[in-house]
C-alpha atoms as one frame of an Amber mdcrd trajectory, in Angstrom:
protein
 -23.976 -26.201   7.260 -27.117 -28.363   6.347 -28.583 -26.819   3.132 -31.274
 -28.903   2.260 -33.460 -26.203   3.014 -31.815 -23.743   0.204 -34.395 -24.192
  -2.383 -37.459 -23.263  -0.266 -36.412 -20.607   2.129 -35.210 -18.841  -1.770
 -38.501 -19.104  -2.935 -40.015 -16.254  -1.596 -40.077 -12.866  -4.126 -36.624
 -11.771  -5.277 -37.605  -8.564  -4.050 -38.310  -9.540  -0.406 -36.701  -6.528
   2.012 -35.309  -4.486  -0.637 -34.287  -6.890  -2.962 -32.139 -10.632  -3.545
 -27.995  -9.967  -2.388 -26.281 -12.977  -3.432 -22.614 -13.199  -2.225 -19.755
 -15.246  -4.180 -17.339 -15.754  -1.763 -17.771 -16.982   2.289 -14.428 -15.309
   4.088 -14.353 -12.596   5.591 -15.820 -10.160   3.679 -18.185 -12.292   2.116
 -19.645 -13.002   5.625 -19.344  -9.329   6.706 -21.175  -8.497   3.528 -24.391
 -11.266   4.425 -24.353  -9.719   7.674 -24.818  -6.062   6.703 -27.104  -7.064
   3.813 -29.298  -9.052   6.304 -29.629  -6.093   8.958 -30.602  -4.113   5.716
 -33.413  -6.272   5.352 -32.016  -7.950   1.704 -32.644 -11.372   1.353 -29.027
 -13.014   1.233 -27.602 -16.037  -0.284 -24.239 -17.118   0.279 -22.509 -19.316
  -2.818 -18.918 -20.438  -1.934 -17.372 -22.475  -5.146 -14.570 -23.908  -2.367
 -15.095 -25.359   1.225 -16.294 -22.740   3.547 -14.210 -23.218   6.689 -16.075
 -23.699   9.856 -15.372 -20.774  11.427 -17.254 -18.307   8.822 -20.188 -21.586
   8.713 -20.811 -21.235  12.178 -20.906 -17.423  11.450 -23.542 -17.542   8.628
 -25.761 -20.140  10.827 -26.115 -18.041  13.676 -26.957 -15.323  11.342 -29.332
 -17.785   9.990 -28.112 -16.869   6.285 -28.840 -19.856   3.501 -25.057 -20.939
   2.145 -24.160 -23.249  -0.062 -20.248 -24.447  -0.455 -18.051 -26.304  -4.010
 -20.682 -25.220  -6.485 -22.511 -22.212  -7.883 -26.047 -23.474  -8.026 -27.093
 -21.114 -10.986 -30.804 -20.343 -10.656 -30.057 -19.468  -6.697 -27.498 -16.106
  -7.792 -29.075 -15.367 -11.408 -32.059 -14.413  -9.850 -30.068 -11.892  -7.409
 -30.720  -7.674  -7.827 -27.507  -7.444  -6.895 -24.237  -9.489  -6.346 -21.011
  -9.076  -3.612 -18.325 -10.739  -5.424 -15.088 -12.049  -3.083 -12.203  -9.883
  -4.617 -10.238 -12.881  -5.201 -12.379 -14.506  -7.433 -11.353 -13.210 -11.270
 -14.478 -11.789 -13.424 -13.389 -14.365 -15.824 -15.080 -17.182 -14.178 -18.233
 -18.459 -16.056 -20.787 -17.436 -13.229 -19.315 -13.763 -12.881 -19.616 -13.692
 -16.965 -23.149 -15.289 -16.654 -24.423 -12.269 -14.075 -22.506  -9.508 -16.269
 -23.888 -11.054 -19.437 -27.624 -10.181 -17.626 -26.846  -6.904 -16.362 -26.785
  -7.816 -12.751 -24.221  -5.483 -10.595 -21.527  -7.143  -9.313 -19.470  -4.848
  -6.649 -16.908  -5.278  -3.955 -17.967  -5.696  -0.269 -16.272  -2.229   0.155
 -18.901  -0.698  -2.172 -21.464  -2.223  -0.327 -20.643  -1.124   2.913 -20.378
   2.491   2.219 -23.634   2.997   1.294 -24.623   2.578   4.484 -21.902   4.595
   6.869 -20.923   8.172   6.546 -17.836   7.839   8.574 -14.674   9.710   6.305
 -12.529   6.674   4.414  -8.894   6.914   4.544  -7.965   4.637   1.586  -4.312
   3.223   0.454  -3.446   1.328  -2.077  -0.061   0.161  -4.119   1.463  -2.741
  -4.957   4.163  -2.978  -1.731   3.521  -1.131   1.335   0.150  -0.628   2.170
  -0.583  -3.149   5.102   2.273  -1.416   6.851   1.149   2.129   5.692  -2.580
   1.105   6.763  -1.524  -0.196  10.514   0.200   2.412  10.940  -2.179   5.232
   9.891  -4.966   3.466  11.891  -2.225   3.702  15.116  -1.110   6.924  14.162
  -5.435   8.123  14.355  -6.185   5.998  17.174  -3.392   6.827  19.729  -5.289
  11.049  18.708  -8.405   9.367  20.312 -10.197   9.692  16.852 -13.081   6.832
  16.661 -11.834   4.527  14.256 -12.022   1.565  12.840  -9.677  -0.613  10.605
 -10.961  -3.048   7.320 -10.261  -3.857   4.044  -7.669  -6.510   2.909  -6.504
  -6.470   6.532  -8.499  -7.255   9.901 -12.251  -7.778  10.130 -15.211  -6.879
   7.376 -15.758  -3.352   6.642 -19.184  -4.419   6.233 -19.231  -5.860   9.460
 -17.961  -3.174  11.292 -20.403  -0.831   9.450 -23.066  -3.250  10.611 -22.522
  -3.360  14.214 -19.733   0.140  15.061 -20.442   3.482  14.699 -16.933   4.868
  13.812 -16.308   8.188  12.383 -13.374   7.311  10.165 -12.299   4.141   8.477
  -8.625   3.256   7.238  -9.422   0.742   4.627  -6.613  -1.191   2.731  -7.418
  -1.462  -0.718  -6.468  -3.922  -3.081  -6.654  -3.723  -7.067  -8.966  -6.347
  -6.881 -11.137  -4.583  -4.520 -11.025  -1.839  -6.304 -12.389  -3.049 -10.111
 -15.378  -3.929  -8.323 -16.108  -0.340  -6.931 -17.889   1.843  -8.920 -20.002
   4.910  -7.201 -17.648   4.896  -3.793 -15.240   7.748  -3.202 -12.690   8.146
  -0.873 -12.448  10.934   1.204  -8.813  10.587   1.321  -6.877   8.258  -1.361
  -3.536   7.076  -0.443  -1.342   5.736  -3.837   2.098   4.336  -2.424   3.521
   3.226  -5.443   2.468   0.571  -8.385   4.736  -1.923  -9.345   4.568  -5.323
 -11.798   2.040  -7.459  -9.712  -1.256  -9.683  -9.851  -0.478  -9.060 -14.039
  -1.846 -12.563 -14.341  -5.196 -10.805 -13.581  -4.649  -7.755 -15.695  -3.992
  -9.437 -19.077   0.240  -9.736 -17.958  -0.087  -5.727 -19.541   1.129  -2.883
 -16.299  -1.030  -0.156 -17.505  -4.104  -2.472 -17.218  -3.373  -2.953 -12.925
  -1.982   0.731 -12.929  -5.731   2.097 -14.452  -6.986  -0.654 -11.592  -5.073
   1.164  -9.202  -5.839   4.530 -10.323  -9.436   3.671  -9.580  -8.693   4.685
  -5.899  -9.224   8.659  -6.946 -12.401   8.057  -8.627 -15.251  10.043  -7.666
 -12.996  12.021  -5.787 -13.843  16.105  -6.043 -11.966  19.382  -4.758 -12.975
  19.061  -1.431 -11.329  15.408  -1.253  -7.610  14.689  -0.734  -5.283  12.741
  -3.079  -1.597  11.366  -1.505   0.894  10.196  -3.679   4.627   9.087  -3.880
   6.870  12.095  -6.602   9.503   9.465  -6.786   7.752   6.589  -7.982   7.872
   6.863 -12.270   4.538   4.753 -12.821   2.668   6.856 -10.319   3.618  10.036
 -12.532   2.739   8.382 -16.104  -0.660   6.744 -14.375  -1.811  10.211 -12.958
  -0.924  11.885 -16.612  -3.429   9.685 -17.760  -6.032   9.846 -14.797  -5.534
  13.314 -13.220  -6.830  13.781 -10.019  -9.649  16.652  -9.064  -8.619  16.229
  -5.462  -6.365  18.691  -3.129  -2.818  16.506  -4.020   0.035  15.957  -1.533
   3.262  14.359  -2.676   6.041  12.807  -0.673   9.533  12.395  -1.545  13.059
  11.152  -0.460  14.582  12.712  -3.198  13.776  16.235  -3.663  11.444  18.901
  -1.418   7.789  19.802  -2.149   6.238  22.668  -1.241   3.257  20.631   0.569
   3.502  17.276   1.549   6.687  15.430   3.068  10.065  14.920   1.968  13.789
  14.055   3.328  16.219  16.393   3.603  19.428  15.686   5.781  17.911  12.621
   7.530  14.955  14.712   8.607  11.473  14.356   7.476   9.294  17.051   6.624
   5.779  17.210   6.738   3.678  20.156   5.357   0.332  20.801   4.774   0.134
  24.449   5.154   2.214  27.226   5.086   2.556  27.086   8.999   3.223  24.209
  12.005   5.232  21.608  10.110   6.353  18.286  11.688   9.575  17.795  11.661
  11.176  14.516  12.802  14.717  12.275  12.347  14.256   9.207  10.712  16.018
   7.267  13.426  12.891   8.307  15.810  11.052   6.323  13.473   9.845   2.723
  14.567   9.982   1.633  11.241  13.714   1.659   9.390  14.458   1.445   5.596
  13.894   3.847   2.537  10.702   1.888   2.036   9.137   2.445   5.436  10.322
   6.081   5.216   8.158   6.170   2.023   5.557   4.512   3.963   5.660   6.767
   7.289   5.372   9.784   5.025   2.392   8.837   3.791   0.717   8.051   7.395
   1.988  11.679   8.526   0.187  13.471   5.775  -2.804  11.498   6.127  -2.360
  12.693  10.452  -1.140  16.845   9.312  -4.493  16.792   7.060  -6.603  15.574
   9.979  -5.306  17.987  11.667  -3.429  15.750  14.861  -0.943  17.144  16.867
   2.361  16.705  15.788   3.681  15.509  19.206   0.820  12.531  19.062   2.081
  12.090  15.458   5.457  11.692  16.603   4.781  10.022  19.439   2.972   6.889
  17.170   5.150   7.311  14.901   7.715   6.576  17.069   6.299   3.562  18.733
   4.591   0.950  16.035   5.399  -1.717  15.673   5.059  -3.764  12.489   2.922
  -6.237  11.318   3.411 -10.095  11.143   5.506 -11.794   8.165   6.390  -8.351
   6.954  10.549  -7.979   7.982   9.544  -9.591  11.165  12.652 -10.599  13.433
  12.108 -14.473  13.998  14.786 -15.431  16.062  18.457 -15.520  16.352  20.069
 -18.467  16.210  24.327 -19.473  16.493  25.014 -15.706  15.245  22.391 -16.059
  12.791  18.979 -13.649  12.162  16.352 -15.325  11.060  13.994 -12.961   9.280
  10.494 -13.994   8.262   8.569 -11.241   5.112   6.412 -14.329   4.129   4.147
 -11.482   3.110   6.700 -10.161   0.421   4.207 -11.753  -2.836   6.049 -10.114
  -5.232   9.137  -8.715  -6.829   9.250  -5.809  -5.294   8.458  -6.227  -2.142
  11.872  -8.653  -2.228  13.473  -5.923  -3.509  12.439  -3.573  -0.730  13.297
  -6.510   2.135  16.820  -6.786   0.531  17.369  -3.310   0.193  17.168  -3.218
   3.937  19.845  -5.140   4.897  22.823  -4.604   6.115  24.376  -8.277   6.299
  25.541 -11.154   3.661  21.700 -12.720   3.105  20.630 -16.370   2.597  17.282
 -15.946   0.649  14.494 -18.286   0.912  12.106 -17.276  -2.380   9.809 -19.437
  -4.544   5.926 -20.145  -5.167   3.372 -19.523  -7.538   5.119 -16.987  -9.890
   2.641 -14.562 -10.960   4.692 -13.660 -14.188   7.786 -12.293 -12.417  10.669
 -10.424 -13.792  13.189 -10.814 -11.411  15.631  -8.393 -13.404  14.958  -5.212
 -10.661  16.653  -8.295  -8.194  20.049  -9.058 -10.058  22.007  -6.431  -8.323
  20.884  -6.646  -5.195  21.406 -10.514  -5.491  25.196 -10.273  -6.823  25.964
  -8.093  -3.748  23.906  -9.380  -1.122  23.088 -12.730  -1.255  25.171 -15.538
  -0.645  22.885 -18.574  -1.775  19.301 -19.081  -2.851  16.562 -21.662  -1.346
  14.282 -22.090  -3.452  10.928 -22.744  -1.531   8.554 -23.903  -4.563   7.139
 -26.547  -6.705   8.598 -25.099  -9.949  11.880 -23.090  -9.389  13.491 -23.530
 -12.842  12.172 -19.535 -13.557  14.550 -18.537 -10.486  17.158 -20.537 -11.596
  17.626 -19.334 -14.777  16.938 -15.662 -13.751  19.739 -16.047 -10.710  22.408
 -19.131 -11.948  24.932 -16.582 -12.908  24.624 -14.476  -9.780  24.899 -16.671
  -6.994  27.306 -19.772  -6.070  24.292 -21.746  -4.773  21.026 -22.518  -5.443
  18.844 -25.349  -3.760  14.983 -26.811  -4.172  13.185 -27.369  -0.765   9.647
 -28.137  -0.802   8.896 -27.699   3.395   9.242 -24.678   5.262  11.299 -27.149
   7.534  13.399 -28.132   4.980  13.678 -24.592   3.782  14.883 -23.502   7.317
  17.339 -26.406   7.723  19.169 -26.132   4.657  19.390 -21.994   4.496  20.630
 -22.180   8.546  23.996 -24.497   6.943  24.288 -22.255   4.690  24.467 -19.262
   6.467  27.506 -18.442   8.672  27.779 -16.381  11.967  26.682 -12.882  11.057
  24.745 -13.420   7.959  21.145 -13.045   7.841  18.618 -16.019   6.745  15.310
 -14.281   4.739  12.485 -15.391   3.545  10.966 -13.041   0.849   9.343 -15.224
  -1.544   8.349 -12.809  -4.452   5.472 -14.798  -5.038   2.131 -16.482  -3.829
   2.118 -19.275  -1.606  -0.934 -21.304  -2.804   0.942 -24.076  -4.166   2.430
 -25.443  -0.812   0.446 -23.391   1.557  -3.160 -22.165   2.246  -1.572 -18.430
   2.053   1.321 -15.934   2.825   0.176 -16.011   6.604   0.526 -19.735   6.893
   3.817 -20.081   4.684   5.634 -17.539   7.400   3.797 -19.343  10.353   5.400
 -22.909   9.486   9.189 -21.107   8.743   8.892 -19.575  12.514   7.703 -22.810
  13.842  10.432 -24.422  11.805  12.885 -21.832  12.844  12.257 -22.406  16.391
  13.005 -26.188  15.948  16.539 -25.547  14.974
């Protein structure tokens, strides 16, 4: 986008409309957020310290929205009222520190947009499940023929959608990120699937500093609002001991029954949120199989028995979704051989979760940008599942020395191709071929999405 023009059309009184929104951050949310701000009448300014791609430039010209792109031009955003920070960029960098040393706000796109709908917010968070949990929620409400709209860390700008829909309800997927940058918003409904060591290069490498991040999904949150939660998960518990919710609380459990909420007993899950006209359903009617998607499916159905949905339309959806990309998705099947691509498995656990799931001798394709991994919780599944490690990575010496002893095998690859190539000789009739990186992907890839596009693509050239 030509911004020669910057200068002057930011000239004009910082409190033109109702005041100066600067943005830090042109992706989706960031563009969702100028768009909103704009219809509100702000004056916006869009500061990207990376190349904004051309599909959100085109967006912010037609919107007509001053951008600039690889700088922070510092007397255009310390003039701002207010700022809508991107939630991956960390408060440690020295603009964000500039604007907090001058008390200017900086908030999350998410607390932005709520200000300006009063459609109820169905909100998860958690380290591992809550894309899954989200989509299905959102098919689960939608299939009911309730108006709603999906956002969040997953599909198009809340603030976008609040700019141009008119939905009644929202399923937002909430990240911790998101979430330290939301101060006055309240969910009407908070979903907490689990927390688990993640993102702890953010969080000072210390778990209670992302669990209190997490926890942040109940603030606000009074009697009248609704709190979900997961009994079985031990950093939940200690986390809510600390921050105790004011909200009407549902647990759900595989392990033991509660009096309201869901649990398994005999293969059969139970969902209760009032004495009278609980769903009942087997777990092999579900579309999604594990103990982590049974976790996950518990959560959508309290979410569906609080709206008050039908429990044959809750069945019915929950019996028929089907899961998102690069999250356990079935690739191909090649000489005997499943191919299985959970590019979207960033950290430990979610590995854990993918391996817990199968049922076959695994080759495992891992590696990345290790976000200070302890891949301890993996050992045991590794000794009895997997057969041999590619390592899919720049720097894999932190898998090798957490796995040498485990497995027989362990190779570098530094292509998805070669990644694909060498895992499919290792693998035998039978066996199963994953990829479930346990970490990020920036170091050979632009992100998770990407890494698990180029394994299909090289998966399909086998």
């Amino acid at each position: 986008m030509n911004t020669n023009n910057i200068t002057s059309s930011n000239t004009k009184s910082a409190m033109t409309g109702q005041g100066r929104v600067v943005i830090l951050g042109a992706g989706e949310s960031g563009v969702g957020a100028a768009k909103l701000a704009q219809a509100k009448g702000f004056d916006v300014f869009v500061s990207d310290f990376g190349i904004i791609s051309d599909k959100y430039k085109a967006a912010l010209e037609k919107l007509g929205v001053p951008c600039e792109s690889e700088k922070h031009t510092e007397e255009l955003i310390l003039n701002a009222t207010e700022v809508i920070k991107s939630p991956g960029i960390p408060p440690t960098v020295p603009i964000v520190k500039k604007l907090v040393a001058r008390g200017i706000p900086v908030i999350s796109e998410i607390e932005f947009a709520k200000r300006y709908t009063n459609a109820k917010t169905i909100c998860i968070t958690g380290s591992n499940g809550k894309s899954t949990t989200s989509l299905l929620t959102y098919h689960i409400l939608k299939n009911a023929g309730l108006n709603v709209g999906l956002a969040g860390n997953i599909g198009q700008s809340f603030a976008a959608q609040v700019a141009t829909e008119d939905y009644e309800y929202y399923v937002l997927e909430i990240s911790s990120f998101m979430l330290d940058d939301m101060f006055r918003f309240k969910a009407d409904i908070a979903v907490l699937l689990n927390i688990t060591p993640d993102h702890l290069d953010r969080y000072d490498y210390k778990l209670e500093n992302y669990a209190a991040s997490k926890m942040r999904i109940i603030q606000n949150q009074t009697a009248d609002d609704v709190f979900i939660y997961c009994a079985d998960d031990e950093e939940s518990l200690k986390a809510m001991a600390i921050t105790r919710p004011l909200a009407r609380t549902y647990p759900f459990s595989i392990v033991k029954p509660v009096e309201r909420g869901a649990y398994l007993e005999d293969n059969t899950l139970h969902i209760l949120t009032e004495p009278n006209n609980p769903l009942t359903m087997s777990i092999s009617d579900l579309a999604l199989q594990g103990k982590h998607n049974i976790y996950n499916s518990m959560a959508s159905g309290i979410v569906s028995k609080v709206l008050e949905l039908r429990n044959e339309s809750i069945r019915e959806s929950m019996g028929n979704f089907k899961n998102i990309e690069h999250r356990l998705e079935h690739v191909a099947k090649i000489s005997g051989i499943d191919f299985i691509n959970d590019s979207k498995a960033t950290n430990v656990n979610s590995t854990w979760y993918a391996l817990e799931s199968m049922t076959s001798d695994v080759v495992l394709i891992m590696g990345g940008v290790d976000k200070g991994n302890d891949y301890n919780m993996l050992k045991d599944l590794v000794k009895t599942k997997v057969k041999a490690i590619v390592c899919l990575g720049k720097d894999n010496k932190r898998i090798h020395d957490a796995f040498e002893d485990d497995v027989d095998i362990i190779v570098n690859t530094f292509s998805a191709e070669e990644a694909a190539q060498i895992a499919f000789h290792l693998a035998k009739r039978g066996d199963a071929v994953l990829l479930s990186p346990a970490c990020a992907s920036f170091d050979l890839f632009k992100n998770y999405e990407d890494r698990g596009n180029q394994f299909k693509a090289a998966v399909r050239e086998l």
